[in-house]
PDB file of N, CA, C and O in Angstrom:
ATOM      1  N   UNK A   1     -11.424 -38.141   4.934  1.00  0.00           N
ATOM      2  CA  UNK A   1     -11.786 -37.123   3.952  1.00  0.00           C
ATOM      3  C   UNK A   1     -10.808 -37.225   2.778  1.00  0.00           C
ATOM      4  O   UNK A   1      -9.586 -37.201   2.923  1.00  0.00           O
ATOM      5  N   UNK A   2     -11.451 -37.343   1.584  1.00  0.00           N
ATOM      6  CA  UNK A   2     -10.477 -37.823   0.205  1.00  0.00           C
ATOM      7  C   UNK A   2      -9.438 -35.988   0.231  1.00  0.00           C
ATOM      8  O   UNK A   2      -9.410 -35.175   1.155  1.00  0.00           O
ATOM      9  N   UNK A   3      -8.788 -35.910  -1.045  1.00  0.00           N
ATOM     10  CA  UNK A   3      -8.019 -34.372  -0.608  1.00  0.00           C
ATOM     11  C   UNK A   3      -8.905 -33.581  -1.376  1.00  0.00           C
ATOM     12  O   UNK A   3      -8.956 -32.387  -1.082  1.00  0.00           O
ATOM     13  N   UNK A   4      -9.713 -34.056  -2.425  1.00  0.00           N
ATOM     14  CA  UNK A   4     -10.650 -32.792  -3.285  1.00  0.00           C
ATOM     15  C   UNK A   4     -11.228 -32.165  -2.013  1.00  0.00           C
ATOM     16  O   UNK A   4     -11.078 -30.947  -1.913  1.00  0.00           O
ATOM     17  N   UNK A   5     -12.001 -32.945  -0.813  1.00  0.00           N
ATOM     18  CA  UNK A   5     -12.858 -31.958   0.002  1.00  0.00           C
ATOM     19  C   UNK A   5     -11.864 -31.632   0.811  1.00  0.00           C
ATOM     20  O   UNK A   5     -12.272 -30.750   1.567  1.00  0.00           O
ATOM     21  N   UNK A   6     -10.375 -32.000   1.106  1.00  0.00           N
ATOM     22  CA  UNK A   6      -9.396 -31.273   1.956  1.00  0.00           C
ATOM     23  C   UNK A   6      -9.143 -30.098   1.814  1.00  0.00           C
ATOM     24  O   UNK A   6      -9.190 -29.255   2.710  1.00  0.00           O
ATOM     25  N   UNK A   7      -8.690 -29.815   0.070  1.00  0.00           N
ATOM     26  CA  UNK A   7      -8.930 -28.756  -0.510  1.00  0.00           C
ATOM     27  C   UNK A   7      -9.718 -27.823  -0.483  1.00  0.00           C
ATOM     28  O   UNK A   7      -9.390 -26.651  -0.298  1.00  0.00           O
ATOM     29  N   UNK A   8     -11.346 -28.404  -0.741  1.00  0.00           N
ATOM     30  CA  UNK A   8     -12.069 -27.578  -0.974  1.00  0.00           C
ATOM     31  C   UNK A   8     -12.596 -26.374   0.956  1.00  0.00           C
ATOM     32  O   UNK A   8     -12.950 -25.242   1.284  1.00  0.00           O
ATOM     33  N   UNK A   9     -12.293 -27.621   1.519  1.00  0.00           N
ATOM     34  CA  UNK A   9     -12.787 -27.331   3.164  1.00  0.00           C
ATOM     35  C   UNK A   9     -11.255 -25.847   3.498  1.00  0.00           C
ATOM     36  O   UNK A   9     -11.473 -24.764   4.042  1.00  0.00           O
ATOM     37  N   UNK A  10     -10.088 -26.251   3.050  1.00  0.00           N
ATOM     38  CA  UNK A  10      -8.943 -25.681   2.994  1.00  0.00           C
ATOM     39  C   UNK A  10      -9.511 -23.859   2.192  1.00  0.00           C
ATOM     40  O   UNK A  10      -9.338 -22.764   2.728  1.00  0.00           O
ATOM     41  N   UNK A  11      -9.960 -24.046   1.270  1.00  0.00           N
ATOM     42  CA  UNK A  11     -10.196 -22.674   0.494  1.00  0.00           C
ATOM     43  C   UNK A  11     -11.421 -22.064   1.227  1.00  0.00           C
ATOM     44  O   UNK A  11     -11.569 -20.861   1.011  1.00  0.00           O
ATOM     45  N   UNK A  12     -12.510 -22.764   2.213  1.00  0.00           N
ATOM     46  CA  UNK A  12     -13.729 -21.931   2.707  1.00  0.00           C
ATOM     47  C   UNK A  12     -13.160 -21.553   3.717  1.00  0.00           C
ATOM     48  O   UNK A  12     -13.737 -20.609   4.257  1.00  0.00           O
ATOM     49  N   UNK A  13     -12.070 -21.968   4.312  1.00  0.00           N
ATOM     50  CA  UNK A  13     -11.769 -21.646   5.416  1.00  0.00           C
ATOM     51  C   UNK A  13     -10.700 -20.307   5.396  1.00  0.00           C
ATOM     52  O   UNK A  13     -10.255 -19.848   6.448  1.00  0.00           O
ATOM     53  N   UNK A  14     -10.298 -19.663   3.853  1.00  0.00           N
ATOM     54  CA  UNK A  14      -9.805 -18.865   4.106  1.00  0.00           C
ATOM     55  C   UNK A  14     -10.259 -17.757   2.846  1.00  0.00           C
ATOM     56  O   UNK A  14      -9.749 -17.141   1.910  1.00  0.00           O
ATOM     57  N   UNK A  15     -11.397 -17.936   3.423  1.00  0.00           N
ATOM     58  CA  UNK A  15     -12.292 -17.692   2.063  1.00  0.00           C
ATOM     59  C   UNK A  15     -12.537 -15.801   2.568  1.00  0.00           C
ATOM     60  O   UNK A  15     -13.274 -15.112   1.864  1.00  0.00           O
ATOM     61  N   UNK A  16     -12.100 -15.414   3.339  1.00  0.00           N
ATOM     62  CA  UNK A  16     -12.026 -13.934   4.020  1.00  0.00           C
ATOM     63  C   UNK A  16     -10.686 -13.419   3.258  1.00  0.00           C
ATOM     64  O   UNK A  16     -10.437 -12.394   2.625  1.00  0.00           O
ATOM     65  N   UNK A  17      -9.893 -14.633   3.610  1.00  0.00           N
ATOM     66  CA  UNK A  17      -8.000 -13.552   2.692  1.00  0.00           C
ATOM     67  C   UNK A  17      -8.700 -13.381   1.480  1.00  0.00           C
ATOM     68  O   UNK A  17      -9.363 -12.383   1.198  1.00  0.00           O
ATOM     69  N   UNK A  18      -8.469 -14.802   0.462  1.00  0.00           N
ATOM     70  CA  UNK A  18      -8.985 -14.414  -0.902  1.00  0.00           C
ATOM     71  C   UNK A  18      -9.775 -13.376  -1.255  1.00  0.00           C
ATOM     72  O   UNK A  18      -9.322 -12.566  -2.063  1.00  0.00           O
ATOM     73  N   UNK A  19     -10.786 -13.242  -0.848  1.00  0.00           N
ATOM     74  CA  UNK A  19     -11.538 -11.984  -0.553  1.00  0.00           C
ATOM     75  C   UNK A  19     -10.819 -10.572  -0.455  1.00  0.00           C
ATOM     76  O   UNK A  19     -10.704  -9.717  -1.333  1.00  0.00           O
ATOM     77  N   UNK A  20     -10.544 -10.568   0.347  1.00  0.00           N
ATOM     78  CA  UNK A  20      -9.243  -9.550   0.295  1.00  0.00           C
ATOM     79  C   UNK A  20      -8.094  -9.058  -0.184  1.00  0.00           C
ATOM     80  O   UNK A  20      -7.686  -7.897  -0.174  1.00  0.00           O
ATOM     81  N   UNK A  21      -7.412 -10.420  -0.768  1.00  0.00           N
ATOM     82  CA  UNK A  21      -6.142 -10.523  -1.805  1.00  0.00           C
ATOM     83  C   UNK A  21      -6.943 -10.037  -3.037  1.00  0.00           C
ATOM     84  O   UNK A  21      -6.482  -9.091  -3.676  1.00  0.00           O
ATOM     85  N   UNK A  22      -8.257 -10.686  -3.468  1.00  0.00           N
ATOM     86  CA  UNK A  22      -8.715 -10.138  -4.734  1.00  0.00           C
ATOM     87  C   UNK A  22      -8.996  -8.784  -4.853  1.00  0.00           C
ATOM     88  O   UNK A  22      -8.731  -8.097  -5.839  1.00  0.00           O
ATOM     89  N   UNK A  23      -9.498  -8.439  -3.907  1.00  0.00           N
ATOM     90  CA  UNK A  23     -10.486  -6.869  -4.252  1.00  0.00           C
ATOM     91  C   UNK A  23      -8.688  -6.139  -4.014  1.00  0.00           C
ATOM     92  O   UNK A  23      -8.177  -5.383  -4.841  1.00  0.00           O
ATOM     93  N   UNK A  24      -8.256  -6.425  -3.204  1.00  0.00           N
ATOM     94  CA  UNK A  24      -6.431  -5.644  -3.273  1.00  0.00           C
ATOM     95  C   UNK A  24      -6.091  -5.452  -4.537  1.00  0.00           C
ATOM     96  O   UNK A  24      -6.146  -4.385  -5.148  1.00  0.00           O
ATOM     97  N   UNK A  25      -5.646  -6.755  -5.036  1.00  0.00           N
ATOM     98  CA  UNK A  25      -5.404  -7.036  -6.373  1.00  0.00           C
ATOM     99  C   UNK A  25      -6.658  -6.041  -7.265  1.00  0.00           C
ATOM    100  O   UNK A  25      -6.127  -5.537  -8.254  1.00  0.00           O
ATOM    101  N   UNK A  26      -7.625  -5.795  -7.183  1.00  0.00           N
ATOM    102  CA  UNK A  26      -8.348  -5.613  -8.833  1.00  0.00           C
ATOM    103  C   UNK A  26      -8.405  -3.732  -8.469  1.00  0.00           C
ATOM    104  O   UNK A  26      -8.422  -2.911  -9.385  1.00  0.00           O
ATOM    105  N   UNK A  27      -8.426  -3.344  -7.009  1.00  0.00           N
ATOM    106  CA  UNK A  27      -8.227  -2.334  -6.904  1.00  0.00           C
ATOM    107  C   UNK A  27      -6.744  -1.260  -6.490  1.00  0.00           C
ATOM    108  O   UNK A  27      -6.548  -0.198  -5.900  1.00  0.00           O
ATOM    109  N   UNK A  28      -5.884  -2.365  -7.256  1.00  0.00           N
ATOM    110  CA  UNK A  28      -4.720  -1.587  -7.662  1.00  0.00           C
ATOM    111  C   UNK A  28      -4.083  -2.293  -9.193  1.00  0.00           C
ATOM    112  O   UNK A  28      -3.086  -3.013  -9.247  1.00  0.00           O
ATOM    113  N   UNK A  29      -4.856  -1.916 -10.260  1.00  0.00           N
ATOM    114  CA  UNK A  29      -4.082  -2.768 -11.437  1.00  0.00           C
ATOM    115  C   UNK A  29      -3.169  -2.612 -11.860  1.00  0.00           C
ATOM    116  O   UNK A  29      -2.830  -1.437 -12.007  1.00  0.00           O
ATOM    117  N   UNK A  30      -2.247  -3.686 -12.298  1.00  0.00           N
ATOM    118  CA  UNK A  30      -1.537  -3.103 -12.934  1.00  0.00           C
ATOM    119  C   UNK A  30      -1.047  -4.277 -14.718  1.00  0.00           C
ATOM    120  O   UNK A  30      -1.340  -5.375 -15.192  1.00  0.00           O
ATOM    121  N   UNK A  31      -0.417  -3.401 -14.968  1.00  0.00           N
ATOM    122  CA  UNK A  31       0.269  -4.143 -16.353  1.00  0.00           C
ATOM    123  C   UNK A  31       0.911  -5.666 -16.616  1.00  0.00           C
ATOM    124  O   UNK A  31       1.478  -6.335 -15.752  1.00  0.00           O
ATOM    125  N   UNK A  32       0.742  -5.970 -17.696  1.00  0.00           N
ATOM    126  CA  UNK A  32       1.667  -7.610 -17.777  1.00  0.00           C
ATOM    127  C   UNK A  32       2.956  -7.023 -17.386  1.00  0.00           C
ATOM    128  O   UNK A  32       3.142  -5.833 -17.639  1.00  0.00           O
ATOM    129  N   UNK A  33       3.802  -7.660 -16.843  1.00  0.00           N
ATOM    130  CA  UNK A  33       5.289  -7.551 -16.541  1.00  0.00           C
ATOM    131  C   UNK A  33       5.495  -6.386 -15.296  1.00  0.00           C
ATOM    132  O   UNK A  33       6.588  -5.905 -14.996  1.00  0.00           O
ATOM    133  N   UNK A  34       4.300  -6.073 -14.697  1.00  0.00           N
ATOM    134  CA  UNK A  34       4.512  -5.020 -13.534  1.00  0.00           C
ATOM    135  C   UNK A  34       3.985  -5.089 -13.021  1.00  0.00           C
ATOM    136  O   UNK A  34       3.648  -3.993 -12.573  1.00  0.00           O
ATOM    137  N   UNK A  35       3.232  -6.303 -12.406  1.00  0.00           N
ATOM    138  CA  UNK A  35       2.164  -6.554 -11.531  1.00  0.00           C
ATOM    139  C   UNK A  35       3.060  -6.431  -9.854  1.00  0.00           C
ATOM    140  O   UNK A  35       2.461  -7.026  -8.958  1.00  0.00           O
ATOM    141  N   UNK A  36       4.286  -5.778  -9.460  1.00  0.00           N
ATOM    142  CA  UNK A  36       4.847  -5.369  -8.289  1.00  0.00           C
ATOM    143  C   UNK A  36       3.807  -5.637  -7.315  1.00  0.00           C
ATOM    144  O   UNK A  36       3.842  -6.731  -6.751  1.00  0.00           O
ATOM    145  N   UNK A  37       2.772  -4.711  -6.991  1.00  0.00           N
ATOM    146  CA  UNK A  37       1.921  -5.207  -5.555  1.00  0.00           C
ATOM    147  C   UNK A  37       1.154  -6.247  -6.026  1.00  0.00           C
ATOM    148  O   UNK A  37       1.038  -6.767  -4.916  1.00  0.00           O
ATOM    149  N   UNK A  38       0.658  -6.836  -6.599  1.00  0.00           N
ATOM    150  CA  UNK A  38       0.344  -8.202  -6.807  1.00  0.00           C
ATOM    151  C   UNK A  38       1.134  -9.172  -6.112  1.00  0.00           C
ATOM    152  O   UNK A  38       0.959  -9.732  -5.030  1.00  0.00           O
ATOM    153  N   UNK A  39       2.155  -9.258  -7.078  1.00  0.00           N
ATOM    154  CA  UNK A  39       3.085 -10.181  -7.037  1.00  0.00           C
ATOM    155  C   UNK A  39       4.008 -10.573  -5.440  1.00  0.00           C
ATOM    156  O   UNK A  39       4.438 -11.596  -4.906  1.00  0.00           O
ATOM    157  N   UNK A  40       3.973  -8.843  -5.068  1.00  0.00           N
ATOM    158  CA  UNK A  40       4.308  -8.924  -3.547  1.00  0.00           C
ATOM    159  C   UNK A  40       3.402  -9.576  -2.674  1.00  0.00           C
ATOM    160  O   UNK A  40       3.544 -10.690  -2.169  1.00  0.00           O
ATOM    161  N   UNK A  41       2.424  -8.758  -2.535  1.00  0.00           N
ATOM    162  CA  UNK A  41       1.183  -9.056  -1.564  1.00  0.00           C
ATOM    163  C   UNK A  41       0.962 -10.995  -1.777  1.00  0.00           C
ATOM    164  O   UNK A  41       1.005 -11.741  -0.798  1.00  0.00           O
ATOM    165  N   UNK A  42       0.759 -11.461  -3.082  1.00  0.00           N
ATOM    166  CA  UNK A  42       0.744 -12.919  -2.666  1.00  0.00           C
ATOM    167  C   UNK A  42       1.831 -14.047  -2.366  1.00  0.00           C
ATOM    168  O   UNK A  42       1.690 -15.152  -1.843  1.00  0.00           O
ATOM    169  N   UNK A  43       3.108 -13.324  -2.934  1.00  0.00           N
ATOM    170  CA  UNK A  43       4.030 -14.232  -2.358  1.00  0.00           C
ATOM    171  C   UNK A  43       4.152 -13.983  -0.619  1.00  0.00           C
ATOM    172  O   UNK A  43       4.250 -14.841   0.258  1.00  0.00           O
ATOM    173  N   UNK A  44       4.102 -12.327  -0.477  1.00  0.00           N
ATOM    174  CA  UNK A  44       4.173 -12.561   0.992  1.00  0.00           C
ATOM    175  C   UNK A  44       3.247 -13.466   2.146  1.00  0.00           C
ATOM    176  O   UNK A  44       3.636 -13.918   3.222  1.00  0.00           O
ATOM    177  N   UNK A  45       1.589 -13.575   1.382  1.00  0.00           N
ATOM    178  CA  UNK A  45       0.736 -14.152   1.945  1.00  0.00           C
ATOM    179  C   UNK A  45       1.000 -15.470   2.086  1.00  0.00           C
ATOM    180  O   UNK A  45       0.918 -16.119   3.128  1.00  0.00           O
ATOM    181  N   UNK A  46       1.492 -16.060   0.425  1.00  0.00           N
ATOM    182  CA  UNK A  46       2.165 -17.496   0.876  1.00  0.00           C
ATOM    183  C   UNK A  46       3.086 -17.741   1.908  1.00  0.00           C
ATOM    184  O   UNK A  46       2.885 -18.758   2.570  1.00  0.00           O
ATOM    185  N   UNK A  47       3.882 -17.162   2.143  1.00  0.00           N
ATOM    186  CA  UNK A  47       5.236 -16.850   3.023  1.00  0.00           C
ATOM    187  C   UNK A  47       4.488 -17.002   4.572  1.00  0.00           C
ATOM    188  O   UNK A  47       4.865 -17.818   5.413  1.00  0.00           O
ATOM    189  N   UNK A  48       3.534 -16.194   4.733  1.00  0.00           N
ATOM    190  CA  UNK A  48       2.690 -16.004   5.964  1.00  0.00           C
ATOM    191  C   UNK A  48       2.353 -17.674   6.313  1.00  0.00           C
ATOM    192  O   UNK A  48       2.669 -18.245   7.357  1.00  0.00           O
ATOM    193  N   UNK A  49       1.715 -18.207   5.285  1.00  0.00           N
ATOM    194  CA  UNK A  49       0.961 -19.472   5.150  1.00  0.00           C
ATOM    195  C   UNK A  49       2.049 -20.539   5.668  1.00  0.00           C
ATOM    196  O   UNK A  49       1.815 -21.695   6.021  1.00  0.00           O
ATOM    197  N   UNK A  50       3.259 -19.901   5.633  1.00  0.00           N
ATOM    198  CA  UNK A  50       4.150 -21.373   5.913  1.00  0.00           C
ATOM    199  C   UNK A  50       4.559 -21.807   4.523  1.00  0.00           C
ATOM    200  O   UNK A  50       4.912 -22.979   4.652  1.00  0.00           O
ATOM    201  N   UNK A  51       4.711 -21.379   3.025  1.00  0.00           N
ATOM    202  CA  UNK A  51       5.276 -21.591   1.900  1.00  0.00           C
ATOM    203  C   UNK A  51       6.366 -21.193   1.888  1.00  0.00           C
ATOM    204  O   UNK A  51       6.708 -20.057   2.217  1.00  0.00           O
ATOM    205  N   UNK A  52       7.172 -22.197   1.453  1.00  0.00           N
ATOM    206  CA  UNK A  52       8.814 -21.236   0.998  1.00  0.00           C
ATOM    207  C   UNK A  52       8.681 -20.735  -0.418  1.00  0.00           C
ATOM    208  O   UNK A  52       8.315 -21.520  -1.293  1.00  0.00           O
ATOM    209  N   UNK A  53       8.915 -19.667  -0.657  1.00  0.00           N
ATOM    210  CA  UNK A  53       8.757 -19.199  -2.129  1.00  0.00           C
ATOM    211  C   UNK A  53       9.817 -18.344  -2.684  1.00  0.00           C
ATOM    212  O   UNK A  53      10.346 -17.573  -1.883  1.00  0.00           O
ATOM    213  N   UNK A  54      10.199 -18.333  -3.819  1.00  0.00           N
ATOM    214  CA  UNK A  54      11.145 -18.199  -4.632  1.00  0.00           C
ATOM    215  C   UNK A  54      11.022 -17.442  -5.954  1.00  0.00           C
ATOM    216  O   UNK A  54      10.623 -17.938  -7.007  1.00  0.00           O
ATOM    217  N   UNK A  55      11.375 -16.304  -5.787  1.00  0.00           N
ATOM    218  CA  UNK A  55      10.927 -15.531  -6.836  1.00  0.00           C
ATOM    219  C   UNK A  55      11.949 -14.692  -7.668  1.00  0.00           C
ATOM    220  O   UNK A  55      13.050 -14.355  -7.231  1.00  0.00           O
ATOM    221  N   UNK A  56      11.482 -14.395  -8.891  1.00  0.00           N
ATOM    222  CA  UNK A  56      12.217 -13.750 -10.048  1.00  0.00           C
ATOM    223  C   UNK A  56      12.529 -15.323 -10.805  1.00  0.00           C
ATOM    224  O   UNK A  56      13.577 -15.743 -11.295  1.00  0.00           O
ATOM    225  N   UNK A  57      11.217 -15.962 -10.684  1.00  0.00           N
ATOM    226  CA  UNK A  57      11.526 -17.510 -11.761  1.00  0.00           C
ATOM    227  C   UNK A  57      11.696 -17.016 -13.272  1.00  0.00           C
ATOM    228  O   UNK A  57      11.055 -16.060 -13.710  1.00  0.00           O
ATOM    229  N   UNK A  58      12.143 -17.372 -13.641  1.00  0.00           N
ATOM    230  CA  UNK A  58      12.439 -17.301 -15.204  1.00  0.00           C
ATOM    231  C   UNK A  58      12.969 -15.847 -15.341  1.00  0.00           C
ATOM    232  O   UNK A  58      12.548 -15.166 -16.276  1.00  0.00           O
ATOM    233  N   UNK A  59      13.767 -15.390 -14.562  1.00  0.00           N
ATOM    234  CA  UNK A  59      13.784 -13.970 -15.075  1.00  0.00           C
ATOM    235  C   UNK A  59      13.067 -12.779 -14.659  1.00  0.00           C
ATOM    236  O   UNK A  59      13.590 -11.702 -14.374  1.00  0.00           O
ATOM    237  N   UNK A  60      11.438 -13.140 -14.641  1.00  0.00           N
ATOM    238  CA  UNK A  60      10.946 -12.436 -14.160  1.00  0.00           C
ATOM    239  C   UNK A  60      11.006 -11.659 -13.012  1.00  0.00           C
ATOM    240  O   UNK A  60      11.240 -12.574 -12.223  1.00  0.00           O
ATOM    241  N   UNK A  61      10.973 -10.730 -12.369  1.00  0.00           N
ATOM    242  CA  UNK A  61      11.060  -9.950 -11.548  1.00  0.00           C
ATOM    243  C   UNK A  61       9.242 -10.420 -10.315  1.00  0.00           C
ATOM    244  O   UNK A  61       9.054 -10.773  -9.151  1.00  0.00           O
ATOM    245  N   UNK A  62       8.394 -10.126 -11.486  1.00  0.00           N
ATOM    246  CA  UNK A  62       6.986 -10.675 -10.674  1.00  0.00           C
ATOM    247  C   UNK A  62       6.680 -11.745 -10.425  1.00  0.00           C
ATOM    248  O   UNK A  62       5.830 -12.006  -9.574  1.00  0.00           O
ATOM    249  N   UNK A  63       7.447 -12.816 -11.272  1.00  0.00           N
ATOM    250  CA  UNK A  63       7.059 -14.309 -10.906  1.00  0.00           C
ATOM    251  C   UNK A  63       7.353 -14.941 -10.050  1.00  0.00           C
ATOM    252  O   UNK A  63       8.550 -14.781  -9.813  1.00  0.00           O
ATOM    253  N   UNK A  64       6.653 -15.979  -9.068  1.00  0.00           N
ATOM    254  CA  UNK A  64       7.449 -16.517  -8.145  1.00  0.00           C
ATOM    255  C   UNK A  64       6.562 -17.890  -8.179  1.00  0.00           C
ATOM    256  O   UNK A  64       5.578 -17.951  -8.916  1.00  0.00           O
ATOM    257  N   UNK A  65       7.053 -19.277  -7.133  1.00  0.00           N
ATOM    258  CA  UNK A  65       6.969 -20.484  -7.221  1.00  0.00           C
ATOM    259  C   UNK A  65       6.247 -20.560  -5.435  1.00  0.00           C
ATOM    260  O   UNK A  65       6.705 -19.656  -4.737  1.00  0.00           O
ATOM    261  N   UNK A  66       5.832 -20.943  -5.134  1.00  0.00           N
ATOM    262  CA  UNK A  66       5.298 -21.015  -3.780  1.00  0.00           C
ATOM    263  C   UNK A  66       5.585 -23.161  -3.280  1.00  0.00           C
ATOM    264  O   UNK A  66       5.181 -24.020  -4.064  1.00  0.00           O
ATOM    265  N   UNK A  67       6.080 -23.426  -2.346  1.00  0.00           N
ATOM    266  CA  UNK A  67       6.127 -24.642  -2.443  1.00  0.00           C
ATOM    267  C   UNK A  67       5.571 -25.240  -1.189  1.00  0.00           C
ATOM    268  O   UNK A  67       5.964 -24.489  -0.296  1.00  0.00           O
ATOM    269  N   UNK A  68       4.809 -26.271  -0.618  1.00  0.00           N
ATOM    270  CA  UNK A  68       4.457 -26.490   0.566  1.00  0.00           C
ATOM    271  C   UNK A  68       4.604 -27.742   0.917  1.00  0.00           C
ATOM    272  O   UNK A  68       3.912 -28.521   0.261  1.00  0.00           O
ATOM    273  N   UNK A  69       5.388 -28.287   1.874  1.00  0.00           N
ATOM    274  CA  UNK A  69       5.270 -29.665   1.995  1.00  0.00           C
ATOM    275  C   UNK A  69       6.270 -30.323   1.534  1.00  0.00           C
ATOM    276  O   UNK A  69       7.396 -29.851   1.377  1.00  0.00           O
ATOM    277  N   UNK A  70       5.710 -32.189   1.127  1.00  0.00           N
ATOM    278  CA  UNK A  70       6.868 -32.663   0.295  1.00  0.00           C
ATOM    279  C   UNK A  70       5.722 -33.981  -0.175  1.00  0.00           C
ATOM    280  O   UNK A  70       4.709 -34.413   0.375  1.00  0.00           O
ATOM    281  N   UNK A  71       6.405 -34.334  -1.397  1.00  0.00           N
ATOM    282  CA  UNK A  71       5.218 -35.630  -1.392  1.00  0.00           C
ATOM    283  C   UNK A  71       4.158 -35.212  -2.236  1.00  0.00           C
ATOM    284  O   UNK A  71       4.056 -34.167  -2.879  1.00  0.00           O
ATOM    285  N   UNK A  72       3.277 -36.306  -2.129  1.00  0.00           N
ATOM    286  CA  UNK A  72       1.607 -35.904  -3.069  1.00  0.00           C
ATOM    287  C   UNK A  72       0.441 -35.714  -1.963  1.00  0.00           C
ATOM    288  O   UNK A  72       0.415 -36.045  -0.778  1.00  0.00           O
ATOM    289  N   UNK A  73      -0.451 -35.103  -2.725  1.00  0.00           N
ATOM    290  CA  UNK A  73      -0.336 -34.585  -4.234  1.00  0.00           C
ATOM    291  C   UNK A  73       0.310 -33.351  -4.435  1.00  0.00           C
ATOM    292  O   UNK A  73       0.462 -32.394  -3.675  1.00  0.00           O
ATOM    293  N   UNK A  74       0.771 -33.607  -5.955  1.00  0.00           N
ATOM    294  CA  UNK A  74       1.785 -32.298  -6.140  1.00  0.00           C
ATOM    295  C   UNK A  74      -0.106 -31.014  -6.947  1.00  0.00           C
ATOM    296  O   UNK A  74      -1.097 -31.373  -7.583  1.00  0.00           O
ATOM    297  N   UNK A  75       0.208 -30.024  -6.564  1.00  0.00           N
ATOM    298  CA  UNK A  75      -1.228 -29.465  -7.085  1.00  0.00           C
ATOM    299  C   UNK A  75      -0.358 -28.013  -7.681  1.00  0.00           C
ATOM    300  O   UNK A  75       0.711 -27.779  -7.117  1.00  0.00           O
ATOM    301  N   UNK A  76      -0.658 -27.373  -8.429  1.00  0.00           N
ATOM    302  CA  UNK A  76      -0.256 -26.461  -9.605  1.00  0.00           C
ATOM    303  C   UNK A  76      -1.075 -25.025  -9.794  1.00  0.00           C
ATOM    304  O   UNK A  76      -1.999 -25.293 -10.562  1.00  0.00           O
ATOM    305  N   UNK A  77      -1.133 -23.828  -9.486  1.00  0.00           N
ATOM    306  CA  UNK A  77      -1.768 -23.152 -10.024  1.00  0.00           C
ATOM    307  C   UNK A  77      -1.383 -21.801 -10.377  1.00  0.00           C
ATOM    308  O   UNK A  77      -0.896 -20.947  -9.636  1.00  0.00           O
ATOM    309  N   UNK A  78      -1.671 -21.720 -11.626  1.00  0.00           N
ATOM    310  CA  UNK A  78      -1.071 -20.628 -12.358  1.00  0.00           C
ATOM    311  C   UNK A  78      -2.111 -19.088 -12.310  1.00  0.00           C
ATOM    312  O   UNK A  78      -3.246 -18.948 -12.766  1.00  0.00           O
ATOM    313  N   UNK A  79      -1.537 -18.414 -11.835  1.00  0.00           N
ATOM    314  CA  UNK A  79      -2.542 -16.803 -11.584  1.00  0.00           C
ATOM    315  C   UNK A  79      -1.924 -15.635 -12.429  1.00  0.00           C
ATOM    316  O   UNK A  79      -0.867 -15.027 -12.260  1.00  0.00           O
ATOM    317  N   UNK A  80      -3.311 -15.443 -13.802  1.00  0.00           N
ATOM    318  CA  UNK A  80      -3.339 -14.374 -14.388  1.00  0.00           C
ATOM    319  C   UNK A  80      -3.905 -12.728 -13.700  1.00  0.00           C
ATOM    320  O   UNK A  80      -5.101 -12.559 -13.466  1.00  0.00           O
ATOM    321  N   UNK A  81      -3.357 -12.142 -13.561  1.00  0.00           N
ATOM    322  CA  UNK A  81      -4.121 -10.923 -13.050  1.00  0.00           C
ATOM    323  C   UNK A  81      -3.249  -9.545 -13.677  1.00  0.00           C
ATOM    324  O   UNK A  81      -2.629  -8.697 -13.035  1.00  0.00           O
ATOM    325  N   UNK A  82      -3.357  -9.607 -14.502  1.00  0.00           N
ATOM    326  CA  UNK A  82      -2.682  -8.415 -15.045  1.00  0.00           C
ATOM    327  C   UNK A  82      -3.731  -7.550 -15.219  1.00  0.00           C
ATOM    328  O   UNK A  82      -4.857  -8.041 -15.144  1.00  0.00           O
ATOM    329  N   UNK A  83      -3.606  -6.175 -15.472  1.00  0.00           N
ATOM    330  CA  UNK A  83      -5.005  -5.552 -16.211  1.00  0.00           C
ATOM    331  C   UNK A  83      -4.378  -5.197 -17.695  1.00  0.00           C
ATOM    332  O   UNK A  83      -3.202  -5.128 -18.051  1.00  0.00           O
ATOM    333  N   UNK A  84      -5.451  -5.022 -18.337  1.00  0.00           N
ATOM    334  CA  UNK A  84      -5.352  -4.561 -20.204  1.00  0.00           C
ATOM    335  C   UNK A  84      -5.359  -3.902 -20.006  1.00  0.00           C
ATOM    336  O   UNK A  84      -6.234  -3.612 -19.190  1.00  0.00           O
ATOM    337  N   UNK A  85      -4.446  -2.824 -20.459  1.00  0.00           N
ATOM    338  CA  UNK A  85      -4.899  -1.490 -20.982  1.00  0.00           C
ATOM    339  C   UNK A  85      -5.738  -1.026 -21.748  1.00  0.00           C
ATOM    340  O   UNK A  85      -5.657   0.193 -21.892  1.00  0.00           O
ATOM    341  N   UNK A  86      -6.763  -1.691 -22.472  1.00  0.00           N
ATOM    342  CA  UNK A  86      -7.719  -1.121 -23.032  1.00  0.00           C
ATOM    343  C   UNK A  86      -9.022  -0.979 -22.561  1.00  0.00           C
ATOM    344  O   UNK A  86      -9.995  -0.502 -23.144  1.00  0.00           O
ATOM    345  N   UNK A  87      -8.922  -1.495 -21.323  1.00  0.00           N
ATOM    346  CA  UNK A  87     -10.100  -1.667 -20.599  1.00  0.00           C
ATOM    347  C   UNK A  87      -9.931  -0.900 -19.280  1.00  0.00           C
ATOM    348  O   UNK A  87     -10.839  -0.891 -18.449  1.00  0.00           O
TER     349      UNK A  87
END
């Protein structure tokens, strides 16, 4: 199996958390720079997953780095979830 369908077989299979991390996430919003239960709830989930993760990157208090493994492929993903206040 090439890693795109490793991946993709990898995300159906935990396609119940996401589910859950999201509706968590959209039914508690919060602000750019204060996303606190966000920011908790998924580093801890990574943490659960077997990620070592490392947080307050750059300063930030909400940001964190999740790392798994060693080696390739190296894979990257950056998560917006703040809410606007105008909405």
């Amino acid at each position: 199996m090439d890693w795109k369908s490793q991946i993709s077989a990898a995300i159906d299979a935990k396609q119940a958390l996401l589910e859950d991390l999201a509706l968590s996430i959209g039914e508690n919003p919060e602000l750019g720079f204060l996303e606190v239960h966000a920011s908790r709830l998924l580093a801890r989930t990574l943490e659960d997953g077997g990620f070592r993760v490392t947080r307050g990157i750059a300063g930030l208090e909400t940001a964190f780095c999740g790392t798994y493994g060693q080696g390739r492929p190296n894979i990257a993903l950056l998560c917006e979830y703040d809410a606007l206040p105008e909405l």
